[in-house]
N, C-alpha and C positions, 0 to 999 in steps of 0.2 A: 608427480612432477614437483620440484622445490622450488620454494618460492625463492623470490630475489632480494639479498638484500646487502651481502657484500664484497667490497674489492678485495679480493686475494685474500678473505680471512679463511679459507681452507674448507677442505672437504670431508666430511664426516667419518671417521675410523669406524671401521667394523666395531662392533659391541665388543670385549675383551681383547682388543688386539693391541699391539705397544703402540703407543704415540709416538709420532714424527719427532724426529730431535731440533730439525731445524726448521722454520719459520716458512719455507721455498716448497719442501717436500707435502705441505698441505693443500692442496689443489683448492679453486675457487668457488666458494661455496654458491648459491644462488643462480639463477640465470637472469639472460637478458632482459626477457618478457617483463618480469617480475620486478626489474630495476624502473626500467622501462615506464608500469603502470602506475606504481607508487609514486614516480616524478610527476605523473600525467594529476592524479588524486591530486595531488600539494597545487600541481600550476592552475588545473582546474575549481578545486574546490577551499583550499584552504589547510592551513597548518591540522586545524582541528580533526578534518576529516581523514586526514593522512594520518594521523595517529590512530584512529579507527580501523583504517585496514591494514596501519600497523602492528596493530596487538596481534594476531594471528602469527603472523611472519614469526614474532618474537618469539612468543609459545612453543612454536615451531622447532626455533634453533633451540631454546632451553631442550627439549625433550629430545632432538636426534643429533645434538652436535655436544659429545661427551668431552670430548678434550676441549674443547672450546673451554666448558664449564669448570673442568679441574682446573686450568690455565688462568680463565678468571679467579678461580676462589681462591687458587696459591697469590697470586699476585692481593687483592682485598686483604688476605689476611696478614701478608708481607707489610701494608701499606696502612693497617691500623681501621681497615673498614672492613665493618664486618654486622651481622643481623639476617635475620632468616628470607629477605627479598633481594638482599646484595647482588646476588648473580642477578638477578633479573631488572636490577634496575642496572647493573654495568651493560647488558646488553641491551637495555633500553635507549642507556646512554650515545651508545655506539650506531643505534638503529637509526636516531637522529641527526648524529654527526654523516651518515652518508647521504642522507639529503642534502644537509649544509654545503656537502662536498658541489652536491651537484648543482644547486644551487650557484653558487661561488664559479664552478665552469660556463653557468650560461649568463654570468655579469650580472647575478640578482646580488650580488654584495656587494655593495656603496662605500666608497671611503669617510662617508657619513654615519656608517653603522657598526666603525669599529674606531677604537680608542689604541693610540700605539705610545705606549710609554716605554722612553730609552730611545725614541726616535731621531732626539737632538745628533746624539752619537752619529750614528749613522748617513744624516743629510747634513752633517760637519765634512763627511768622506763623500757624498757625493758632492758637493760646493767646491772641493780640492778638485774634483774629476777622476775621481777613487773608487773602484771598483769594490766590494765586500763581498766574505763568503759567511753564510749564514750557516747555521747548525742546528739544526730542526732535531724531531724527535716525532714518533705517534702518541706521544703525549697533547692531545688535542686534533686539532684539523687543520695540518699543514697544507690543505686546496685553498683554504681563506687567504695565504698569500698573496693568491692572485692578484690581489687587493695592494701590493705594492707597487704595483705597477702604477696607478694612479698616484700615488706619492710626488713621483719626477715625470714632468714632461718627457715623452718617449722612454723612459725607464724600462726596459729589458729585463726578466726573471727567467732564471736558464736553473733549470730546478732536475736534479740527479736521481733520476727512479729508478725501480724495477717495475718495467711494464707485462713481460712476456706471462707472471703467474695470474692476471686478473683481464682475462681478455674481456669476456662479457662487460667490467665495468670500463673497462677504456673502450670498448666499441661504444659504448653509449654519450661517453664525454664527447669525443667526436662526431654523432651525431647534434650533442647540443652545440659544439663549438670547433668545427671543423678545422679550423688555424690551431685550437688548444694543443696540437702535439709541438707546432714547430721551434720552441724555448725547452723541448723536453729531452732529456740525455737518457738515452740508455746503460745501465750501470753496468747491464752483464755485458757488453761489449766494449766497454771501457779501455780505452789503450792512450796511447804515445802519442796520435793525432785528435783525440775527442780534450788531453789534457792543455795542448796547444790552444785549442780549441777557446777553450775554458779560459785562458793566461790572458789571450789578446781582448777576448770580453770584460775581464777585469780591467784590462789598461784602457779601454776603452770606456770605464765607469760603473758597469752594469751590474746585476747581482746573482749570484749563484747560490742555490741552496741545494742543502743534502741534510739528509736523517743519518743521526748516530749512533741510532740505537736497535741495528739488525743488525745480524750475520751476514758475513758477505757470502754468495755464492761460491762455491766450488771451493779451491783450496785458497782463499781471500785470508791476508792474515789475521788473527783476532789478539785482544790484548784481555788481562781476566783484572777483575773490579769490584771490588765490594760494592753490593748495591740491594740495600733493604735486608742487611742482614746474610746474605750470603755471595760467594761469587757469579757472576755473570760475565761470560763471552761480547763484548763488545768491538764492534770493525776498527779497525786500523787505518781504513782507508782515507775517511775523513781525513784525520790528522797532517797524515799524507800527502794530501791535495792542500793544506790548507798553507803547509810548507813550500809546496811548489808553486802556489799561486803568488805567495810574496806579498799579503794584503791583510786589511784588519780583519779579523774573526771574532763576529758575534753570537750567541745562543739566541736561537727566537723559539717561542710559545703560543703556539694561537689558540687560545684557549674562549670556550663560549660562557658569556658573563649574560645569563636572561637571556631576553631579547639582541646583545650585542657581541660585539666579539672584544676582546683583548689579543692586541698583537705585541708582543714583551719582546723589546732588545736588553740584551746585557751582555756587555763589552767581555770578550775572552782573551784577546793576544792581538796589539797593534801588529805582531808581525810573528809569527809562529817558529820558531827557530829548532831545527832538528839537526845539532852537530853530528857532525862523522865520528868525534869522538864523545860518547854519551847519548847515541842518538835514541838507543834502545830506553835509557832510563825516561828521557824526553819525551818519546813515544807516550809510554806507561804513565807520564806524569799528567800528560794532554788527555788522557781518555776520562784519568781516575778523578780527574777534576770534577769534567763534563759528568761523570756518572755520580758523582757529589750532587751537583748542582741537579739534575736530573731526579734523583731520587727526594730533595727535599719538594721540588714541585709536584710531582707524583702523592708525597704525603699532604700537599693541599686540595689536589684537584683527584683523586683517585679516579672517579666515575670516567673521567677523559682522556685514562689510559690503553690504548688498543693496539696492544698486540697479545694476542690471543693463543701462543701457542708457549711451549714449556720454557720459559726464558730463563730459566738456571738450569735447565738440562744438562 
């Protein structure tokens, strides 16, 4: 049986067989049990001791999870880190961050324990009664958001996932936080009424976040990007939404600093403008930006990049 250790990072390819092209086609690696115990270790015993029963786990995925490992070592080597432990400390990195995750879902992350610079920006739009869309990445631990909530009194985070590939680990966040689903949008069913949805929450002040740096499901349009040296497929959809909402867009970064977190705003588009005429170049200009700015943070914080499957495919 495999041990538990992450959300949707995929399921192990047979020994020689081609790697998944897209990010959706690698089923959930780890089980419940396994997520499950590991939380138990940490709540029960300590940081200490949870890295104890997490070296096994690690060992584990280095030895039977091949694409994972090409996936990391192309990305390291893209991003100027590199040395004979690199793989093993990027999945060390990542073994941590899904605690942090779960952690952060059962309200163990304190607005005391993170530092949010470029936040002026932002509670300048909520003091208007301005709603923002934020623009995330797996470039760190976009679950420590959670943590915005405390920011504003009553402050709402209505956050864009895909839930349906990682069941094991969303069955578990609802165990620790049975309300955690109800601010959560399902991406693959996204339509005409969830973006309504979404419009009247902004005008109502509250915050919306989405990652910009997956593939979208099924025929989701993508935009292509320099990024680290060569192109990357980058979602469309983002942009999209970010036009239709009509609101300021910012980049955020939750990145872990030690013991604490850094939650980074940086101002993108007080209001996102997609002309009828030029809208295609507008599109591509909005992505390649983000994938700028994306890829310089990646060259600071390598270890806190995760996504794990062939991203220039």
């Amino acid at each position: 049986m495999r041990p538990g250790l992450s959300p949707g990072s995929g399921a192990t390819p047979q020994a020689g067989g081609p790697a998944p092209d897209h990010w959706a086609d690698l089923g959930e690696l780890g089980s419940a049990w396994g997520l499950s115990f590991l939380y138990q270790v940490h709540r029960r015993l300590g940081r200490w001791p949870f890295r104890v029963a997490l070296a096994p786990v690690v060992l584990w995925f280095l030895a039977f999870a091949p694409a994972r490992r090409r996936a990391s070592r192309e990305f390291l080597r893209r991003a100027g880190f590199s040395g004979p432990l690199a793989v093993a400390r990027h999945f060390w990195s990542f073994a941590e961050a899904v605690l942090d995750k779960l952690v952060a879902w059962n309200g163990g992350i304190r607005l005391a324990d993170a530092d949010f610079p470029g936040r002026e920006a932002v509670e300048e739009c909520f003091a208007r009664g301005q709603g923002v869309l934020l623009v995330g990445s797996h470039l760190g631990n976009l679950e420590v958001c959670r943590v915005l909530a405390r920011l504003r009194p009553g402050l709402r985070v209505h956050v864009l996932v895909h839930t349906r590939h990682a069941g094991n680990f969303n069955r578990l966040l609802r165990r620790l936080d049975p309300a955690a689903a109800l601010n959560l949008v399902e991406v693959g069913g996204f339509g005409a009424a969830e973006a309504a949805h979404l419009s009247a929450r902004i005008r109502e002040g509250e915050v919306v976040l989405i990652a910009g740096d997956r593939r979208p499901l099924g025929a989701g349009r993508v935009v292509a990007a320099d990024f680290l040296g060569a192109p990357a497929r980058f979602a469309a959809g983002p942009w999209a939404l970010a036009a239709a909402l009509g609101c300021p867009v910012f980049l955020i970064f939750c990145l872990k600093r030690g013991r604490r977190y850094e939650v980074r705003f940086e101002p993108f588009a007080q209001r996102l403008e997609l002309p009828r005429s030029g809208r295609e170049e507008a599109l591509t200009a909005a992505v390649r930006r983000y994938a700028g700015r994306l890829e310089e943070r990646c060259r600071e914080d390598p270890l806190q990049w995760f996504n794990f499957f062939p991203f220039w495919g």
